[in-house]
N, C-alpha and C positions, 0 to 999 in steps of 0.2 A: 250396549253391544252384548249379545250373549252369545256360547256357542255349546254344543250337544256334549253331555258327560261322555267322557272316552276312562273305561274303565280299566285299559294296558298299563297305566303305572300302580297300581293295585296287583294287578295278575303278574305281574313281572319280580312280586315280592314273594320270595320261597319260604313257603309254608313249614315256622317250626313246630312238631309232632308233640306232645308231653301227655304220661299215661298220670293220671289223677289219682291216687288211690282209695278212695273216697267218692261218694256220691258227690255231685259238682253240685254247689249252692250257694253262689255268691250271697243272698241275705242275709247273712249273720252279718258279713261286711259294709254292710249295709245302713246301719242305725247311725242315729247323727242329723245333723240338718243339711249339713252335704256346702258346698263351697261354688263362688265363683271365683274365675279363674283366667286371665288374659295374659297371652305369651305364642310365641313364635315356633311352630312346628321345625327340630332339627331331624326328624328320622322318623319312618314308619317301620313295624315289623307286624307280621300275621302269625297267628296262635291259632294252633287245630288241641284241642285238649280233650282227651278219649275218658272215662272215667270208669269207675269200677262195674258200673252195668253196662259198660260198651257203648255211651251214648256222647257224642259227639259234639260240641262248641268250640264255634269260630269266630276269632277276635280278629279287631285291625289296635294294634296299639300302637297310639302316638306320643312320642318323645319329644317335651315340650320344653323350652327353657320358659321358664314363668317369670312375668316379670309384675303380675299384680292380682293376689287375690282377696275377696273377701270374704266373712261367712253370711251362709244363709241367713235368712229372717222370717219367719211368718207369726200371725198374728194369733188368736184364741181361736179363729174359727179357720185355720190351718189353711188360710188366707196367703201366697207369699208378699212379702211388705219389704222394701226400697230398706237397704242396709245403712248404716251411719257410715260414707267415705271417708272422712275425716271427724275430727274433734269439734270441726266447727263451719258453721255456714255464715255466706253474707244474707243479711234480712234488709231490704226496704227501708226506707224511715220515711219516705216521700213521693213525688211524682217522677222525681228527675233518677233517671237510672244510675247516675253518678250517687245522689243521696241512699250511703248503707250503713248497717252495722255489721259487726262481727257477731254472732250469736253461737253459745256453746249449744252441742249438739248431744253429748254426753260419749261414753267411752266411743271410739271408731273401730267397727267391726274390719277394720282392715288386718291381715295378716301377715307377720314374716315369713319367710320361705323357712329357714326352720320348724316353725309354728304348722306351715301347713304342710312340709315334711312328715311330721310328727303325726300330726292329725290325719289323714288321708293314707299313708305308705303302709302297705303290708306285707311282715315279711314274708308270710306263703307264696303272696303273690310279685314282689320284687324280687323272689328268687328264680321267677322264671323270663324275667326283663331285664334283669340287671342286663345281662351278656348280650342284650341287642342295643345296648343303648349306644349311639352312635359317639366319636371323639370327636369332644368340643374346646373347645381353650378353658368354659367354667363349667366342667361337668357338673359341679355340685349343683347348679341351678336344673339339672336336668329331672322331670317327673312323668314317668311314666302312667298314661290314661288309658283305660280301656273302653272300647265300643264295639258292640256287636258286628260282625262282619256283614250281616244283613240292611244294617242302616247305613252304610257308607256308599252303599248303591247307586243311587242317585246325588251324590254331593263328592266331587272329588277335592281330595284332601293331601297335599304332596307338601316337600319338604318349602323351609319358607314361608309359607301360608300365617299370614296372623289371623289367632283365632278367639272366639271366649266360649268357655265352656261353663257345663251346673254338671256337678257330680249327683251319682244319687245315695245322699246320704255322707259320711266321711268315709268314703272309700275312691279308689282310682278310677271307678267304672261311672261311663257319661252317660249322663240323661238328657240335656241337649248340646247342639254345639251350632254357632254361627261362624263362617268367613267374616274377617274384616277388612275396609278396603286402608289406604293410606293414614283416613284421617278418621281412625277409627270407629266408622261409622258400616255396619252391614252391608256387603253388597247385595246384590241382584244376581248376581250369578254362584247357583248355588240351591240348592234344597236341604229341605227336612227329609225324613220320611215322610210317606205320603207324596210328594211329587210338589209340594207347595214352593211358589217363589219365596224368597227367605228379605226379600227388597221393602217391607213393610217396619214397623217400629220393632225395638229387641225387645220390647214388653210383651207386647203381643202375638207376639211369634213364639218366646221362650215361654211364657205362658199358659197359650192354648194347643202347642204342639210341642209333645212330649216324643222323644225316642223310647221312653220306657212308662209304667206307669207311676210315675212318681210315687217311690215306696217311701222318699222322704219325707214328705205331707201327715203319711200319716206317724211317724215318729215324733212331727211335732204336735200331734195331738195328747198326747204325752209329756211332752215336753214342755207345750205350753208356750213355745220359741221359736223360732230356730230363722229369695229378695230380689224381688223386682227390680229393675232400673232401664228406665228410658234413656238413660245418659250414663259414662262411665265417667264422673267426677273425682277431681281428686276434693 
């Protein structure tokens, strides 16, 4: 079942103004191998931000209670590569799916909310969120994401909504973002930019359809570091 993006709960969100004093450049914010990220949309707010040459960006920032993230991965050749979810996986030992082992995996790139407080939050920019952030019973689980007001276009995005997102870089700002449905698997109803149905694998989709151009890729050319996953495993 699908039905047509209706973009009134967006435009029904009042637009707050803030003068920049400074050329706007989110890339400094930017370096890092950048995060994924699964949790529960509690509040949307939009951001018009004017800057010292009069030039104009618009945000949709969502206020997310996170309830699981990990960090990026990619390989030598700025490849992205499947994170370690845990310390350990089951491995095979035979035919019968019952026959396994426990095999270590080595440290788990999984993070704590602290951890990805720390790493992601900035305070330039949590100074201009903090005040929309909605009241929740655990506000401290609450992290403020930013995305372009021009990608949320086609993909409505409202309170409630579980989501997973890839930042670009360790910064708040999203590179992509999927709907998920119950059983947290993608739905169908829902796009990228571009117009693409989103109902395919989350490899493939977060893979070859970027919201931005993946400025973290090349940081980890650099880096030598920094994750794919067709499954969100623990």
């Amino acid at each position: 079942m699908s039905r047509l993006y209706d973009n009134q709960p967006l435009q029904n969100l009042a637009v707050k103004t803030y003068s920049w004093g400074k050329l706007w450049n989110p890339t400094p914010y930017k370096s890092g191998c950048g995060v994924i990220v699964e949790g529960t949309i509690q509040g949307r707010s939009r951001l018009a931000i004017t800057d010292i040459d009069k030039n104009k960006f618009r945000y949709v920032v969502l206020h997310i209670a996170c309830q699981r993230a990990h960090k990026r991965k990619f390989d030598a050749t700025n490849k992205e590569i499947e994170p370690n979810f845990s310390e350990t996986k089951k491995v095979s030992t035979g035919f019968l799916n019952s026959s396994y082992k426990v095999a270590a995996v080595g440290e788990s790139d999984a993070l704590k909310l602290e951890d990805l407080v720390s790493l992601i939050c900035k305070e330039e920019l949590n100074a201009l969120t903090i005040i929309s952030q909605p009241e929740v019973e655990r506000q401290e689980e609450l992290i403020s994401f930013w995305i372009e007001e021009t990608h949320t276009m086609k993909m409505e995005l409202v309170e409630s909504d579980h989501i997973r997102l890839r930042t670009c870089g360790d910064s708040p700002f999203i590179e992509s973002i999927v709907k998920l449905d119950a059983n947290g698997e993608p739905v169908t109803v829902g796009n990228y930019s571009g117009g693409e149905d989103i109902g395919s694998s989350w490899t493939q989709k977060i893979m070859n359809l970027k919201l931005t151009d993946a400025p973290s890729t090349a940081v980890a050319a650099a880096q030598g570091e920094c994750a794919g996953d067709d499954e969100w495993d623990d």
